[in-house]
C-alpha positions as CSV (number, residue, x, y, z in Angstrom):
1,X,135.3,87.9,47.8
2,X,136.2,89.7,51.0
3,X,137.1,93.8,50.7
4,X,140.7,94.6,50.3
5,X,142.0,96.9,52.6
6,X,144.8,99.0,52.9
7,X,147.4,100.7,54.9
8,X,147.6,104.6,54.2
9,X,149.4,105.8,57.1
10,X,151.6,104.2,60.0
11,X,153.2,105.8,62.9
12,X,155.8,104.7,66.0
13,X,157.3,106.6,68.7
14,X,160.8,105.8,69.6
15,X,160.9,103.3,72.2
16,X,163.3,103.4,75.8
17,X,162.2,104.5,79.2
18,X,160.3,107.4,79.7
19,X,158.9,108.1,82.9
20,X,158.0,111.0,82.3
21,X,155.8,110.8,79.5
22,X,152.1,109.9,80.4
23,X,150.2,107.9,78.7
24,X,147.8,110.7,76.8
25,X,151.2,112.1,75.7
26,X,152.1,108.7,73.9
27,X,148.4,108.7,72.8
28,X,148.8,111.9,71.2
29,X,152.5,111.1,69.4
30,X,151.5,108.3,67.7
31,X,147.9,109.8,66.8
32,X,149.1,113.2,65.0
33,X,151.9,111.0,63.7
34,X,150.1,108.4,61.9
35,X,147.6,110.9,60.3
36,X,150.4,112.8,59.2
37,X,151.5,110.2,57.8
38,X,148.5,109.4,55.2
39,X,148.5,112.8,54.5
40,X,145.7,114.1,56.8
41,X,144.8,117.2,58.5
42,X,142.4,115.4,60.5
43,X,140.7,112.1,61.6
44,X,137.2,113.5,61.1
45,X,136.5,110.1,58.8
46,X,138.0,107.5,61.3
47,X,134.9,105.8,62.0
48,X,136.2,103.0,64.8
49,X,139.0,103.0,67.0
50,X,140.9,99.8,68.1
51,X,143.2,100.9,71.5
52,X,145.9,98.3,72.4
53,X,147.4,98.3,76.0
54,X,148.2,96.1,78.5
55,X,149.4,97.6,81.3
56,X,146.9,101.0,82.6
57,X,145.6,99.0,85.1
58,X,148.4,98.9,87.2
59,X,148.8,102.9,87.0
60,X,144.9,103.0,88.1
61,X,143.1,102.9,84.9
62,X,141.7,99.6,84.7
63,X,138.9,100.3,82.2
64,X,137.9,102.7,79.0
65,X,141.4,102.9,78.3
66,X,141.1,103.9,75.1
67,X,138.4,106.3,75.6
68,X,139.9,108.3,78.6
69,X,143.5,108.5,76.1
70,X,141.5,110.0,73.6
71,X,139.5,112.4,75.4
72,X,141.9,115.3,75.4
73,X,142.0,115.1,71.3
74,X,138.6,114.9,71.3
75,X,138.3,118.1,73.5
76,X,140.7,120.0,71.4
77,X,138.6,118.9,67.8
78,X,141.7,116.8,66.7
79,X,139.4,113.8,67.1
80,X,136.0,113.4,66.0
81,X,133.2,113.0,68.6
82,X,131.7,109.8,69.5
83,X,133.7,107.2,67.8
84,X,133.4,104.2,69.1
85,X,136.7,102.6,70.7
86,X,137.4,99.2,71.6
87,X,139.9,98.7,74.1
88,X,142.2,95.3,73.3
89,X,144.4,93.3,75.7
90,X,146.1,90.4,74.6
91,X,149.5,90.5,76.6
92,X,152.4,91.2,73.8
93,X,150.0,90.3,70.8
94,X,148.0,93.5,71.7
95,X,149.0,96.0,69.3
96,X,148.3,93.3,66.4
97,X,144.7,91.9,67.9
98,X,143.8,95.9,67.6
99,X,145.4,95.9,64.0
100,X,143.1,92.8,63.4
101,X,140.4,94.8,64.5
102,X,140.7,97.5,62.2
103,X,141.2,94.9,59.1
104,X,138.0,93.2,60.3
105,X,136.1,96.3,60.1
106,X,137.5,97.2,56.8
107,X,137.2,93.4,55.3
108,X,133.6,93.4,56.4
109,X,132.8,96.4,55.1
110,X,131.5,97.4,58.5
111,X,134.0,101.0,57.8
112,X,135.9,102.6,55.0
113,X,138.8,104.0,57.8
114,X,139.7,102.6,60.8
115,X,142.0,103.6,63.3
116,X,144.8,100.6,65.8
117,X,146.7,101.9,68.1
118,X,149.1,100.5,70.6
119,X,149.9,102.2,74.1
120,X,152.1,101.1,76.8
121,X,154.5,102.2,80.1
122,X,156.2,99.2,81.4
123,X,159.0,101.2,83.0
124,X,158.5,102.2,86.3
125,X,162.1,103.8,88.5
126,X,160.4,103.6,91.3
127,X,158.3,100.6,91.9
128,X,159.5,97.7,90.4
129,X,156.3,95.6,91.7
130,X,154.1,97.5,89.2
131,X,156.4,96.4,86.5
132,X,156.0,92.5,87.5
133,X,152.4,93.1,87.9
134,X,152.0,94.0,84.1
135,X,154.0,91.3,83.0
136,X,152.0,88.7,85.6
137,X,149.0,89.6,84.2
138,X,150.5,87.6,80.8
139,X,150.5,84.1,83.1
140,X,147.8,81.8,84.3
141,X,147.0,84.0,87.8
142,X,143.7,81.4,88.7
143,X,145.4,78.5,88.6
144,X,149.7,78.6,88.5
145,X,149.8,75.0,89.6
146,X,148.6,74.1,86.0
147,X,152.2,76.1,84.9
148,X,154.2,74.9,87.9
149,X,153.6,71.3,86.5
150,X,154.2,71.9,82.8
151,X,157.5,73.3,83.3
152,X,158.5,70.7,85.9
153,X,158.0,68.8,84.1
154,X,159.3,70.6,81.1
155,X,163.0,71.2,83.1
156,X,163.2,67.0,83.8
157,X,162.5,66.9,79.6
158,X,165.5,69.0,79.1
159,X,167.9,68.8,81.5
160,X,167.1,72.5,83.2
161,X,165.0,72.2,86.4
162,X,162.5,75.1,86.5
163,X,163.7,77.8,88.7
164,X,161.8,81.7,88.0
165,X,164.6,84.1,87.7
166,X,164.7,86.5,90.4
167,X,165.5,90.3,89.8
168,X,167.3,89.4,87.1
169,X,163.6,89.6,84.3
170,X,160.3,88.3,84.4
171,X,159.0,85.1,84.8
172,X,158.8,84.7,80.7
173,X,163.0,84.6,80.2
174,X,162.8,81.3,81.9
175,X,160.1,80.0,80.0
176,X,161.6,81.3,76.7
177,X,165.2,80.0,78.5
178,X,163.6,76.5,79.3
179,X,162.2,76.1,75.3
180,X,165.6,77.0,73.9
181,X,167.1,74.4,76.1
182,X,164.9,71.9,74.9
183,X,165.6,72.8,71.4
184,X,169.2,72.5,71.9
185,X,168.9,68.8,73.3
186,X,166.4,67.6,70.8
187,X,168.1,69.4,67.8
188,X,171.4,70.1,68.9
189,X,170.8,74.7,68.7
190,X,173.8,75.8,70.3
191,X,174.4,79.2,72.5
192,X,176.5,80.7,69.4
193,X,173.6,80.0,67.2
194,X,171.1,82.7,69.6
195,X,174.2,84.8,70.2
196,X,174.4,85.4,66.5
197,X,170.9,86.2,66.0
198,X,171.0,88.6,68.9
199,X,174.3,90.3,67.4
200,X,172.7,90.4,64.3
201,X,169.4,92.4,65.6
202,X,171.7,94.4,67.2
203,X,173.3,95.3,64.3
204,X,169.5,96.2,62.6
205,X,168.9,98.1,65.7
206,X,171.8,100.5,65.6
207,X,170.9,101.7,62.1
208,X,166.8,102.5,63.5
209,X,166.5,106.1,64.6
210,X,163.5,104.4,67.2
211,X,165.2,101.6,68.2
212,X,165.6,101.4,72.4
213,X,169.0,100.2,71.8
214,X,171.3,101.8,68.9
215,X,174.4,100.0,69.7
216,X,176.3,97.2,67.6
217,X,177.3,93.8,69.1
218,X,179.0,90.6,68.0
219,X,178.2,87.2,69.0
220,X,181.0,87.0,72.0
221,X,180.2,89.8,73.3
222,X,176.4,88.5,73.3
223,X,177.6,85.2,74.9
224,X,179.7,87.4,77.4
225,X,176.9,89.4,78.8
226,X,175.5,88.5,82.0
227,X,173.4,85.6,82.1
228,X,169.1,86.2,82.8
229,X,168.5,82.5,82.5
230,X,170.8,79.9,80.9
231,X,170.8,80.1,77.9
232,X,170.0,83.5,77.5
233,X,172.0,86.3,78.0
234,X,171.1,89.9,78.8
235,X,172.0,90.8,75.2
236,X,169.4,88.1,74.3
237,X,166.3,89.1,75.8
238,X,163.9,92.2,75.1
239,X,164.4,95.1,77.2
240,X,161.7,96.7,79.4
241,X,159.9,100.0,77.6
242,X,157.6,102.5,76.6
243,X,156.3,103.8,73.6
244,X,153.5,103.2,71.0
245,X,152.3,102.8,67.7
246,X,149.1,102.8,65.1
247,X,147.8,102.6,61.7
248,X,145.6,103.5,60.0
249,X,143.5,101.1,57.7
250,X,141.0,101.7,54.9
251,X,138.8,100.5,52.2
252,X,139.9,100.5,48.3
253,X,136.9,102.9,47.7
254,X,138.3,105.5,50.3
255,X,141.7,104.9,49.3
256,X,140.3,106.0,45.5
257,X,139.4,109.2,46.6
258,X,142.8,110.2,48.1
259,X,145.1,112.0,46.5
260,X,147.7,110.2,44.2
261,X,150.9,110.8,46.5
262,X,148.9,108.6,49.3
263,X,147.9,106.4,46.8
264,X,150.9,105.4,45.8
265,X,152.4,104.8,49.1
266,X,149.4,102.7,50.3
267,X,150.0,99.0,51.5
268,X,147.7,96.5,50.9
269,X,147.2,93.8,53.4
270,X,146.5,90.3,52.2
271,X,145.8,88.4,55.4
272,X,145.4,88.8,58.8
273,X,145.1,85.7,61.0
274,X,144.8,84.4,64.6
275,X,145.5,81.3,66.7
276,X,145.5,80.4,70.3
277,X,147.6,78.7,72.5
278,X,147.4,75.6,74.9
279,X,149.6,73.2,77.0
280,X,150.4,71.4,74.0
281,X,152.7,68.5,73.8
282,X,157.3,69.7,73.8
283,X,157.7,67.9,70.8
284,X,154.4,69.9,69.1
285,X,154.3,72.8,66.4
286,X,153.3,76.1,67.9
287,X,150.6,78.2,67.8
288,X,152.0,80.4,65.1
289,X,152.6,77.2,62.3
290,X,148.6,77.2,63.1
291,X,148.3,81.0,62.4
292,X,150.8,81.4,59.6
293,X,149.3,78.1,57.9
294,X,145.7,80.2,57.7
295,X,147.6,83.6,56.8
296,X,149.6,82.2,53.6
297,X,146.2,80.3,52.7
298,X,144.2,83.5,53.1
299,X,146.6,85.9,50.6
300,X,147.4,82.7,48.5
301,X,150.9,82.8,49.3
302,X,153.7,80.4,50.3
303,X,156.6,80.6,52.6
304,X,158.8,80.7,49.9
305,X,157.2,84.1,48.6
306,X,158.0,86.4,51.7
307,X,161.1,88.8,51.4
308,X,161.1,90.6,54.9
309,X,159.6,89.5,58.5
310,X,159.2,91.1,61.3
311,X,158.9,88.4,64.2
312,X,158.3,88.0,67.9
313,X,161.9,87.3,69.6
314,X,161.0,88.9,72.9
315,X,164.5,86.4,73.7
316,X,166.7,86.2,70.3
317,X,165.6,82.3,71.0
318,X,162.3,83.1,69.2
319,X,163.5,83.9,66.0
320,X,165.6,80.8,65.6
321,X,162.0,78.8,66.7
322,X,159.5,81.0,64.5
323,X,161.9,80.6,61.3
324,X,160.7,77.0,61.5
325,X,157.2,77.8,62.8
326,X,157.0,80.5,59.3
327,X,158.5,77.7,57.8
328,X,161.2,79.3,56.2
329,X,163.3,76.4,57.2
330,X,162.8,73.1,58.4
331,X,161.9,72.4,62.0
332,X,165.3,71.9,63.6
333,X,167.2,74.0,61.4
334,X,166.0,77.6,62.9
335,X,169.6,77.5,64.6
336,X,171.5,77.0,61.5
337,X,169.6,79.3,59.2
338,X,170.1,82.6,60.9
339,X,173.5,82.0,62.2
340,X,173.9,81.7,58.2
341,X,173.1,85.0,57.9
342,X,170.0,84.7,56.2
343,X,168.0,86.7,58.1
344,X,170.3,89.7,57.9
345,X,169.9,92.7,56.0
346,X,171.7,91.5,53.2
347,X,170.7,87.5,53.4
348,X,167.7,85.7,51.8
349,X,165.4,86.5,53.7
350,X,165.6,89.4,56.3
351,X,164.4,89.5,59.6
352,X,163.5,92.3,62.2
353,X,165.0,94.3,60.6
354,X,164.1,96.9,62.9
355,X,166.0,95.4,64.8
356,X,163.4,93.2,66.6
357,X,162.6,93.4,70.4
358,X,165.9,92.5,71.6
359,X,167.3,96.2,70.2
360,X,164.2,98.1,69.1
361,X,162.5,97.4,72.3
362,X,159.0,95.7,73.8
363,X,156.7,98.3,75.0
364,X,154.2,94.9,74.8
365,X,150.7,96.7,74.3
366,X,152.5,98.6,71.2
367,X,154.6,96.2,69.7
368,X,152.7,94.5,67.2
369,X,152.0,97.7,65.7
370,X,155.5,98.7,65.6
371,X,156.4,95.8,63.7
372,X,153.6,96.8,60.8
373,X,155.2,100.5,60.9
374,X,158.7,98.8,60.0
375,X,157.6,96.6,57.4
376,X,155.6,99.4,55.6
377,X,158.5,101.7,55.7
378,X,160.4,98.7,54.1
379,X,157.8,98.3,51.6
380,X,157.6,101.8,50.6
381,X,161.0,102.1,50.5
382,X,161.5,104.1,53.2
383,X,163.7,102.8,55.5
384,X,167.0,104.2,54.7
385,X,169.9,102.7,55.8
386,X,168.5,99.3,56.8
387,X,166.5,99.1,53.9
388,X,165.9,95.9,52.4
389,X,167.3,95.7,48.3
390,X,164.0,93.3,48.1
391,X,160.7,93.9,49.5
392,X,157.1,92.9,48.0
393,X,155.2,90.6,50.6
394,X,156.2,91.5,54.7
395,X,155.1,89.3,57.0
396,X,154.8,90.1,61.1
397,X,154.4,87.4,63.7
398,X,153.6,88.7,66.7
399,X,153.0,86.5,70.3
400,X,151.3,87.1,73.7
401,X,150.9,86.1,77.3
402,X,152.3,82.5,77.7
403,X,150.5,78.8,77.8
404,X,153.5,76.3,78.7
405,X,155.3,76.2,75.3
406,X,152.6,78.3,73.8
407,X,152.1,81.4,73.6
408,X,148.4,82.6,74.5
409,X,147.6,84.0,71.3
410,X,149.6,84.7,67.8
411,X,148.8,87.0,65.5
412,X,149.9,87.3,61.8
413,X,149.8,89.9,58.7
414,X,150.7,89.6,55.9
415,X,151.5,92.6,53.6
416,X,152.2,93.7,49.6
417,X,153.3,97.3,48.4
């Protein structure tokens, strides 16, 4: 039987545009954050380091990320010397490849504590070019015919010739815009159906002290915001950011040693799985059916049995696609069941109830680690005024880089107070 592990202590920043704030100084945050947090004075028994970002390179720092974040903590004795840190990119899945790192270490028994963090600056006032380069870097750069052809033909498929946005977001609106199309002509998803997911996040996002956005919307106002690609409104699509996240992960033996007050607030994290994506066929099942199939197999679970999620919906599209994918619904009926209500705060099943990327905000190297911080403080009961009256088993989905339909990789956790 593999090692359990466990979550002692998570941490996030608040997420919006900082220029200002380097990337050591977002290090640091979410570093003396998460260790106070579990309750410790130091990280003298972190024994591996997983370091999430995408994004460095285009500020100049294209390797040991990681290692040149931490090196001011180290200096100071906040960090202990010569722990090994593995840097992780894996476009927006970043933050929960590193978390899968840490897991690994601890399911293996390869370490008893184990540190993922997620780091990332995607706002830039004054050079908009860097900002496309980071988000490029999540596209097929070798080869873009490959892409060019897929969404082609992809646009003749459903009625929206492909056409990349310009200045109005990156390349992946139109993507996301072209598969919500095609969902709306093979299952009949309609504009108000998004528009009341978004208003809904919105909603979740105004009661979130970190959220990038903290402002309350409803469904026409979504629908009357200005349009990125069609479908999607502004109000629909994930706004550009910086911040970051971590966690910290440990074995049951450590966790028997710590004092009762962590103890009692530790998380225990049933699965942890991964998928991959590929030009697959429109008409297809995702990459994250593939990775949520092997998570609820690994922790013995069923769809049915998850309270909370926290999922990917860098366009409120998403949500509406990976409520089917989770299979919370049936495929086709992602549309209807969160403009139900459902997935609000007080439906069924809630989701993002941080108030997912569309309001809490998509600093893409940390994000996958900010979704595991919400669902912990949901679990523990510590969310305050968005907390959910039911929550046992959390489940995150988070997506990166983009494959056609697919995304390039999926990653999903599944968690139990």
């Amino acid at each position: 039987m593999m090692p359990e592990a466990y979550i002692i202590g998570t941490a996030c920043t608040s997420f919006g545009k900082k220029p200002q704030t380097s990337f050591k100084a977002l290090t640091r945050e979410a570093y003396l954050a998460v260790l106070a947090d579990a309750g410790m004075e130091d990280g003298c028994d972190i024994a591996m380091t997983w370091f999430g970002n995408c994004g460095m390179g285009s500020f100049g720092q294209r390797n040991i990320r990681g290692q040149v974040c931490f090196s001011p903590l180290v200096r100071e004795g906040l960090f202990p010397e010569r722990v090994p840190t593995m840097n992780v990119e894996g476009g927006c899945a970043t933050a929960s490849q590193a978390f899968h790192g840490a897991w690994k270490d601890i399911a293996s028994g390869a370490a008893e504590l184990s540190l993922a963090i997620g780091v990332e600056k995607t706002f830039v006032p004054d050079n908009p070019a860097r900002t496309q380069e980071i988000f490029d870097g999540g596209i097929d750069q070798l080869d873009p015919d490959e892409w060019l052809g897929y969404y082609g033909e992809a646009g003749r498929a459903c009625g929206k010739p492909f056409a990349a946005a310009e200045k109005r977001g990156t390349i992946f609106m139109d993507t996301y815009a072209m598969q919500a199309a095609y969902h709306m002509k093979r299952y009949g998803t309609t504009r108000l159906q998004i528009a009341a997911g978004a208003a809904k996040n919105h909603d979740h996002g105004s009661l979130n002290p970190l959220a990038q956005y903290r402002f309350r919307m409803t469904a026409d106002e979504v629908l009357a915001d200005r349009e990125i690609s069609y479908p999607l409104t502004r109000s629909m699509c994930a706004p550009i950011g910086d911040g970051a996240a971590a966690a910290l992960v440990c074995s049951r033996d450590y966790l028997a040693r710590l004092p009762s007050k962590v103890r009692e607030r530790a998380v225990k994290v049933r699965a942890s799985a991964l998928s991959g994506g590929k030009y697959r066929s429109f008409d297809e099942p995702g990459l994250s059916r593939i990775a949520a199939d092997k998570a609820y197999k690994m922790a013995g679970l069923s769809p049915s049995e998850i309270d909370i999620a926290e999922v990917h919906d860098a366009t409120s599209f998403c949500e509406i696609y990976q409520a089917e994918m989770l299979r919370f619904c049936a495929d086709g009926q992602g549309g209807a069941y969160v403009a139900s209500g459902a997935t609000a705060l007080d439906g069924e099943r809630p989701v993002n109830l941080s108030g997912g990327l569309v309001s809490k905000g998509h600093p893409v190297g940390a994000t996958g680690l900010s979704m595991i911080h919400e669902l912990v403080l949901q679990l523990r009961g510590e969310a305050g005024a968005r907390q959910a009256k039911r929550a046992r088993i959390a489940l995150a989905e988070n997506g990166g880089g983009v494959m056609g339909f697919d995304e390039a990789a999926c990653a999903i956790t599944i968690l139990e107070k």
